[in-house]
mmCIF file of the C-alpha atoms, coordinates in Angstrom:
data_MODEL
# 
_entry.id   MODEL 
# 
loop_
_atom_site.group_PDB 
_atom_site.id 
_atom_site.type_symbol 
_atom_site.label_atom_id 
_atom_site.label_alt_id 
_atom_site.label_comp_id 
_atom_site.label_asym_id 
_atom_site.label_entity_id 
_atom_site.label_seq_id 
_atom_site.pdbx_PDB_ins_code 
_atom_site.Cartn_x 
_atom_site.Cartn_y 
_atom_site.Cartn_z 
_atom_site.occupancy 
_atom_site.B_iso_or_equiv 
_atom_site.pdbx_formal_charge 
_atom_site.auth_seq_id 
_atom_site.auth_comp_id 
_atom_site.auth_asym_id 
_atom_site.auth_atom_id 
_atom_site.pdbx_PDB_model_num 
ATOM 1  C CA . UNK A 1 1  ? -3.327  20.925 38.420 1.00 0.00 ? 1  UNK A CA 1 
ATOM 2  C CA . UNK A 1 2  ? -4.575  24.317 37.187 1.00 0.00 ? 2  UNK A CA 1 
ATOM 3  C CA . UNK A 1 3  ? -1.184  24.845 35.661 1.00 0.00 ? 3  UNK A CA 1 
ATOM 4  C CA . UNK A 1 4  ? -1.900  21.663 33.634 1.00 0.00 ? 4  UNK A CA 1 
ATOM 5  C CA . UNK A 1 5  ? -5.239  22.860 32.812 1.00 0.00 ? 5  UNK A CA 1 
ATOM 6  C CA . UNK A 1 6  ? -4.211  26.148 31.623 1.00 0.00 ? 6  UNK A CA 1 
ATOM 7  C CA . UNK A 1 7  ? -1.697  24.944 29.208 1.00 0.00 ? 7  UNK A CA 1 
ATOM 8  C CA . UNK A 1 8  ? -3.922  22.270 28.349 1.00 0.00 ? 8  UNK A CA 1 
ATOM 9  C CA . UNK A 1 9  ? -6.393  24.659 27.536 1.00 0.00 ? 9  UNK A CA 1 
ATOM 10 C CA . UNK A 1 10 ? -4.073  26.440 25.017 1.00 0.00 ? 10 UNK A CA 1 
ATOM 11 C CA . UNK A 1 11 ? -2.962  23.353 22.950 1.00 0.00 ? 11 UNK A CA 1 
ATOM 12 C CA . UNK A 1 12 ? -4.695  22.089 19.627 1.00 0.00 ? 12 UNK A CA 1 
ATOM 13 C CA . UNK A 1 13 ? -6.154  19.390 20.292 1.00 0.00 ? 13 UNK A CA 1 
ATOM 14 C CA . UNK A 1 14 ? -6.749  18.261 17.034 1.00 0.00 ? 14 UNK A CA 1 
ATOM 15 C CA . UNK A 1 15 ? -4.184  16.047 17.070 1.00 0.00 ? 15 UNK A CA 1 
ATOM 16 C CA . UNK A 1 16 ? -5.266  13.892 19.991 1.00 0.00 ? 16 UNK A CA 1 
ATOM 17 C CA . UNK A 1 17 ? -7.240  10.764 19.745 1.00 0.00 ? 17 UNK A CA 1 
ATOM 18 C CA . UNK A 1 18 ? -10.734 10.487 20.083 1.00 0.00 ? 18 UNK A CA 1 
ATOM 19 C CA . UNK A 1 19 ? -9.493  8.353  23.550 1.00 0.00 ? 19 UNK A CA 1 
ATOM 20 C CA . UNK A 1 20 ? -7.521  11.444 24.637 1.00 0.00 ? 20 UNK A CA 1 
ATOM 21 C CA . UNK A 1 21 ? -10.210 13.533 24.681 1.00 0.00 ? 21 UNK A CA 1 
ATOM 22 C CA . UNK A 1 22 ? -12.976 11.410 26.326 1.00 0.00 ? 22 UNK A CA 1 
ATOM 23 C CA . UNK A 1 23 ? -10.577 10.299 28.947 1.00 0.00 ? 23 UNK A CA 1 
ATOM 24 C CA . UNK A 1 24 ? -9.093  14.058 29.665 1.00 0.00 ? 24 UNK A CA 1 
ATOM 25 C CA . UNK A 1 25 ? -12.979 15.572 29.902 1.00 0.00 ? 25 UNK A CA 1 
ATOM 26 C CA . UNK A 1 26 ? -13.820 12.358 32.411 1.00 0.00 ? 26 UNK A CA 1 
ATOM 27 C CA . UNK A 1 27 ? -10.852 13.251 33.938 1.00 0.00 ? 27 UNK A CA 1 
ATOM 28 C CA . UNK A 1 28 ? -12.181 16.755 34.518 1.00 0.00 ? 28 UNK A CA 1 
ATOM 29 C CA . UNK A 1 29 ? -15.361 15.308 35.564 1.00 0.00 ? 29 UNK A CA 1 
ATOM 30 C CA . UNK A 1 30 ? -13.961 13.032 38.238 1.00 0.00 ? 30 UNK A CA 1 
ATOM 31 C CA . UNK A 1 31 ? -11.395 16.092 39.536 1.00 0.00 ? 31 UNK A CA 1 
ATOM 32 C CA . UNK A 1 32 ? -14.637 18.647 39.668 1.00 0.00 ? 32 UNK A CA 1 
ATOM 33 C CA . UNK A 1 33 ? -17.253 16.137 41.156 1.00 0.00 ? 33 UNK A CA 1 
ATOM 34 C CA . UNK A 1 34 ? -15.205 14.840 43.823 1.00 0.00 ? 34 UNK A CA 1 
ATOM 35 C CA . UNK A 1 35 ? -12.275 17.278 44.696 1.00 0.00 ? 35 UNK A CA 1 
ATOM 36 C CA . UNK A 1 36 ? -14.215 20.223 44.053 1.00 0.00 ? 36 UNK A CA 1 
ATOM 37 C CA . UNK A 1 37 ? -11.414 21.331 41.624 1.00 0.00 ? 37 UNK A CA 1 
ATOM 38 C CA . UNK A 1 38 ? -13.538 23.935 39.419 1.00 0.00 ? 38 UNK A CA 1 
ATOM 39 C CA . UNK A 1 39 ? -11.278 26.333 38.704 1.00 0.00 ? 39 UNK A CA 1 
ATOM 40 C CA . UNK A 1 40 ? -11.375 28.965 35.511 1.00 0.00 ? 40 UNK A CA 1 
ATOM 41 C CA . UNK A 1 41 ? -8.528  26.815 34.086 1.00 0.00 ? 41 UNK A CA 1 
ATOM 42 C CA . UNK A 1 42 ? -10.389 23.727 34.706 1.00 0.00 ? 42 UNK A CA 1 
ATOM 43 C CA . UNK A 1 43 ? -13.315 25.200 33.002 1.00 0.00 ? 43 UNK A CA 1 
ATOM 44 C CA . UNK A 1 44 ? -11.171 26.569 30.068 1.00 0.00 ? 44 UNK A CA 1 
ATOM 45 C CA . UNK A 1 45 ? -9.986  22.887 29.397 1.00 0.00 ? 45 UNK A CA 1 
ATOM 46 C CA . UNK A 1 46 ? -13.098 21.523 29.766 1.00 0.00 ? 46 UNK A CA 1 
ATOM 47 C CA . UNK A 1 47 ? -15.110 23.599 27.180 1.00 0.00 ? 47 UNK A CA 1 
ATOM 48 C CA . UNK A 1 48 ? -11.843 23.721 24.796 1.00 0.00 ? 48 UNK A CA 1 
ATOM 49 C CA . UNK A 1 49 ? -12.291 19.651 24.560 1.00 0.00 ? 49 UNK A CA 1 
ATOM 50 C CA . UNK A 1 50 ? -16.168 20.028 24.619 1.00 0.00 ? 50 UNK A CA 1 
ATOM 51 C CA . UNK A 1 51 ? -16.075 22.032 21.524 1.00 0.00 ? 51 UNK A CA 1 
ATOM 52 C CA . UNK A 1 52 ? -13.721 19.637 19.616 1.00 0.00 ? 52 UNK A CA 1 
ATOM 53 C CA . UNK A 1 53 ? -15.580 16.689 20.786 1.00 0.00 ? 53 UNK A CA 1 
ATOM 54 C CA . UNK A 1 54 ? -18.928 18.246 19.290 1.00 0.00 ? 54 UNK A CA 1 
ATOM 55 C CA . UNK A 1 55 ? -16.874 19.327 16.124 1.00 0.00 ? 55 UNK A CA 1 
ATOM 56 C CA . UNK A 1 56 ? -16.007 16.054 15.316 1.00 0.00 ? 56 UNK A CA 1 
ATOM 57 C CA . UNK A 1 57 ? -19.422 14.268 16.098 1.00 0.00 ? 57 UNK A CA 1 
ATOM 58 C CA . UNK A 1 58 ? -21.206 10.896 16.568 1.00 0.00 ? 58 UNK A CA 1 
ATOM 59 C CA . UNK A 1 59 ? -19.110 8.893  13.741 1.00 0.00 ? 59 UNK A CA 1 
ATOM 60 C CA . UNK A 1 60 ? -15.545 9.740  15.589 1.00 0.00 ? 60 UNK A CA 1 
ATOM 61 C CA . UNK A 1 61 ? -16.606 7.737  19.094 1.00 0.00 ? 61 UNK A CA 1 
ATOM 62 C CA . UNK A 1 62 ? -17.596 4.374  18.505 1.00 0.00 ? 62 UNK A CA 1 
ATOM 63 C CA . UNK A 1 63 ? -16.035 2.829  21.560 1.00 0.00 ? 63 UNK A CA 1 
ATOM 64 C CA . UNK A 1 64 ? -18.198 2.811  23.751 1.00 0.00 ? 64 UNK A CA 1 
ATOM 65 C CA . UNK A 1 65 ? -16.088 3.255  26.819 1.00 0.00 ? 65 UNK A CA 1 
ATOM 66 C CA . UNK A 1 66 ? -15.359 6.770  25.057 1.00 0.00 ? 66 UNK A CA 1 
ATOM 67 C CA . UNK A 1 67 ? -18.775 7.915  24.860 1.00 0.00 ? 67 UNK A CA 1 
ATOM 68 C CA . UNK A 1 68 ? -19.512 6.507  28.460 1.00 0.00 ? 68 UNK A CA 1 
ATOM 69 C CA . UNK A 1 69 ? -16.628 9.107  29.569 1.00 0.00 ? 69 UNK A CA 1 
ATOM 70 C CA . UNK A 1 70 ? -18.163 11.828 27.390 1.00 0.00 ? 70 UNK A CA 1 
ATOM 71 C CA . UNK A 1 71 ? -21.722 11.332 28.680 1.00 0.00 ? 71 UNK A CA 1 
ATOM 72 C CA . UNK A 1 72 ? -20.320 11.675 32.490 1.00 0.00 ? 72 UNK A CA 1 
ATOM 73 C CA . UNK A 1 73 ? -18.181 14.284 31.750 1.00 0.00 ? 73 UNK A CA 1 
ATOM 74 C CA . UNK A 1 74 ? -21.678 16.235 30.128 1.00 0.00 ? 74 UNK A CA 1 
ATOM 75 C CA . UNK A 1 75 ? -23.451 15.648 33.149 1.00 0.00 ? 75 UNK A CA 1 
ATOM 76 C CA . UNK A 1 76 ? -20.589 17.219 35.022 1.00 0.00 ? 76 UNK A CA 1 
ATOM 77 C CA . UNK A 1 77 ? -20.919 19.929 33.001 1.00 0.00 ? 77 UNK A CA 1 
ATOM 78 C CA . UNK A 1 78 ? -24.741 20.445 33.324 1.00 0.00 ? 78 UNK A CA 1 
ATOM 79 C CA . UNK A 1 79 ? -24.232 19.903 37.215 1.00 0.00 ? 79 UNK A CA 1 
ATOM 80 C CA . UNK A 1 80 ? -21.757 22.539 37.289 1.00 0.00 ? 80 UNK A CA 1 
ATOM 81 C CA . UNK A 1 81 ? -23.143 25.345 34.611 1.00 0.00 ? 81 UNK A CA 1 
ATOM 82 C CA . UNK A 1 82 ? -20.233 24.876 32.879 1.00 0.00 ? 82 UNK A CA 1 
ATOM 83 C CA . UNK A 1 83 ? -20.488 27.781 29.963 1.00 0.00 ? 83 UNK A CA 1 
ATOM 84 C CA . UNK A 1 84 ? -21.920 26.036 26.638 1.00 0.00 ? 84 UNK A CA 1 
ATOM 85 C CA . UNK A 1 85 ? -22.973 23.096 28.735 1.00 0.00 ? 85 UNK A CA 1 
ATOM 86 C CA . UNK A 1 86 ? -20.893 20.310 27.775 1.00 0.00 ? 86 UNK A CA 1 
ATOM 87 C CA . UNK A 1 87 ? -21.427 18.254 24.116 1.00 0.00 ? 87 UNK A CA 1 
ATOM 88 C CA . UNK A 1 88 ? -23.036 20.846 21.708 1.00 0.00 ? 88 UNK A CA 1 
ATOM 89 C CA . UNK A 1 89 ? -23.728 17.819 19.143 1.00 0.00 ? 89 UNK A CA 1 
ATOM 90 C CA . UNK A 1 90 ? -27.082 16.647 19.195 1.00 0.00 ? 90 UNK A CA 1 
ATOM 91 C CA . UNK A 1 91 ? -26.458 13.419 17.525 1.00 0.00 ? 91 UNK A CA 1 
ATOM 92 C CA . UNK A 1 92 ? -23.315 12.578 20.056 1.00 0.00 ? 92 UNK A CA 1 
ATOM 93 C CA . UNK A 1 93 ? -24.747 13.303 23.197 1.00 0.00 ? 93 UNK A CA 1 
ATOM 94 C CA . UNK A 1 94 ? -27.852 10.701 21.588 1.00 0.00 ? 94 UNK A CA 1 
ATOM 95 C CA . UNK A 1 95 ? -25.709 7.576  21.217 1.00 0.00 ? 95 UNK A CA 1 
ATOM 96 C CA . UNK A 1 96 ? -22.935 8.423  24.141 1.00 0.00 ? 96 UNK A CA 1 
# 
């Protein structure tokens, strides 16, 4: 898993979907909350997607499934310190 993270951690993710982010940071979430996976690669992937969720903002996720998995996946973050606590956009952690 942490050889996933790393590499996933090192790929522009600019490219994925707005989907393919929300469901890789729940994904995260899920693997830190309940396997107590929160590992420096794990983190690395987790504020790499963070960051390019909050660059692209509110108007990218509209479904609503997406910005239920974001708004976990913050909480995660907050629950764990995660450095730059989770969604840095004001106006998407609002609606999500």
């Amino acid at each position: 898993m942490d050889a996933l993270a790393a590499w996933g951690s090192q790929q522009s993710v600019q490219q994925w979907t707005e989907q393919e982010i929300s469901n890789s940071l729940f994904a995260w979430a899920i693997l830190t909350a309940a396997a107590g996976r929160d590992t420096a690669s794990m983190r690395a992937l987790a504020q790499h997607l963070f960051k390019e969720a909050s660059r692209r903002g509110a108007a990218r996720f509209t479904v609503k499934n997406d910005l239920g998995k974001l708004y976990g996946a913050h909480l995660e973050a907050q629950h764990v310190n995660l450095p730059g606590g989770g969604l840095a956009d004001s106006e998407l952690l609002r609606i999500a």
